[in-house]
C-alpha positions as a printed Julia matrix, in Angstrom:
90×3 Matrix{Float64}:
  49.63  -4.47   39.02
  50.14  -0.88   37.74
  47.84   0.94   35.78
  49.41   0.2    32.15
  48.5   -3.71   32.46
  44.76  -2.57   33.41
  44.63  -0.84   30.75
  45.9   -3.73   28.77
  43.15  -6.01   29.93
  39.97  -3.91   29.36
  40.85  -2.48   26.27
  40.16  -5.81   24.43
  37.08  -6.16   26.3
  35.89  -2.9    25.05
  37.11  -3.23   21.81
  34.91  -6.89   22.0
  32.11  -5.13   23.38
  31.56  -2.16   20.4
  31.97  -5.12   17.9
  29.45  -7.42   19.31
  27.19  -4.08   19.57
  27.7   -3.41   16.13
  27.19  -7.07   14.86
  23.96  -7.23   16.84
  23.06  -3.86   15.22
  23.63  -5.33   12.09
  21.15  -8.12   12.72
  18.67  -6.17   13.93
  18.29  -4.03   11.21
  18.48  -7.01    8.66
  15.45  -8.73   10.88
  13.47  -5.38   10.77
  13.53  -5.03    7.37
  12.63  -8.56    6.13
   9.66  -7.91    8.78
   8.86  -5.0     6.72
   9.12  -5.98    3.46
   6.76  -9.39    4.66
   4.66  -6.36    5.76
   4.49  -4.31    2.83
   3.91  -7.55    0.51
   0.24  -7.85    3.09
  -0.64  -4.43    2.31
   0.33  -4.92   -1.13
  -2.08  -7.93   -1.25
  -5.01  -6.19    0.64
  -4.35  -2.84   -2.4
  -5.01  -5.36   -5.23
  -8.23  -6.67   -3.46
  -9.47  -3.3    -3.13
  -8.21  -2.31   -6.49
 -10.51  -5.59   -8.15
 -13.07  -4.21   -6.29
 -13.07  -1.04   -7.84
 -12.62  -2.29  -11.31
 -15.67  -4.04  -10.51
 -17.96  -1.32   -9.82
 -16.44   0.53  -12.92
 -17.79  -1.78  -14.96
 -20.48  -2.13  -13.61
 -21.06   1.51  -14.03
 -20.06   1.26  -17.41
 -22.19  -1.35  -18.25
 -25.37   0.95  -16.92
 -23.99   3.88  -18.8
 -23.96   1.85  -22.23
 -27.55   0.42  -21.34
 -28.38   4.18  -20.57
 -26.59   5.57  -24.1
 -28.44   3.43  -25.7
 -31.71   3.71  -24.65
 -31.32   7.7   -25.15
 -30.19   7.01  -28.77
 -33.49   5.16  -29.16
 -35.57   7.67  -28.39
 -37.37  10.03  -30.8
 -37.73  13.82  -30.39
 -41.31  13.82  -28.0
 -38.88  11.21  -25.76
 -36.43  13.42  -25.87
 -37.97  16.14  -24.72
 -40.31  14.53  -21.94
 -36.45  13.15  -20.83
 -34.81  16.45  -20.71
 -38.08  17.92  -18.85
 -37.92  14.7   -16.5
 -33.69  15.23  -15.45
 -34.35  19.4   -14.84
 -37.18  18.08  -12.03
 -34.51  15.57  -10.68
C-alpha cells in the first residue's frame, strides 16, 4: 500500500466524521432551544401570576382611595381643617 490509497481510505472517514458532527450540532441546538422556549413559557406563566397579583393590590388601593375621596368631599370646612391639622402631625 502506498500513501495515495491511505489517503483514499480516510478521507471518506473524515469527510463522514465533520458531517455526523455537524448533524449532531444541528440537533443539539434544535433540543436546546425547544428546552428554552418550554422554559420561557414557565417564566411567562409565573409573570402573569405576579402581574394578577399586582392588579389586585391596585385595586385594592383604589378602592381605599375612592372610600378616602369621598369621605374628604363629605366633610365641611371645621373637618377640613381639623384633617389638614391631623396629616401635618402625621
Amino acid at each position: 500500500m502506498d500513501d495515495f490509497d491511505i489517503i483514499k481510505r480516510i478521507v471518506p472517514l473524515i469527510t463522514a466524521l465533520l458531517f455526523a458532527m455537524l448533524i449532531g450540532g444541528c440537533i443539539n441546538t434544535c433540543v436546546s432551544y425547544n428546552e428554552r422556549i418550554d422554559n420561557n413559557e414557565d417564566i411567562i406563566d409565573s409573570i402573569k401570576i405576579v402581574n394578577k397579583d399586582y392588579k389586585n393590590k391596585l385595586n385594592k388601593l383604589d378602592s381605599i382611595k375612592d372610600a378616602e375621596i369621598i369621605e374628604v368631599k363629605k366633610l365641611d370646612n371645621d373637618s377640613t381643617v381639623k384633617l389638614f391639622y391631623r396629616l401635618i402631625r402625621e
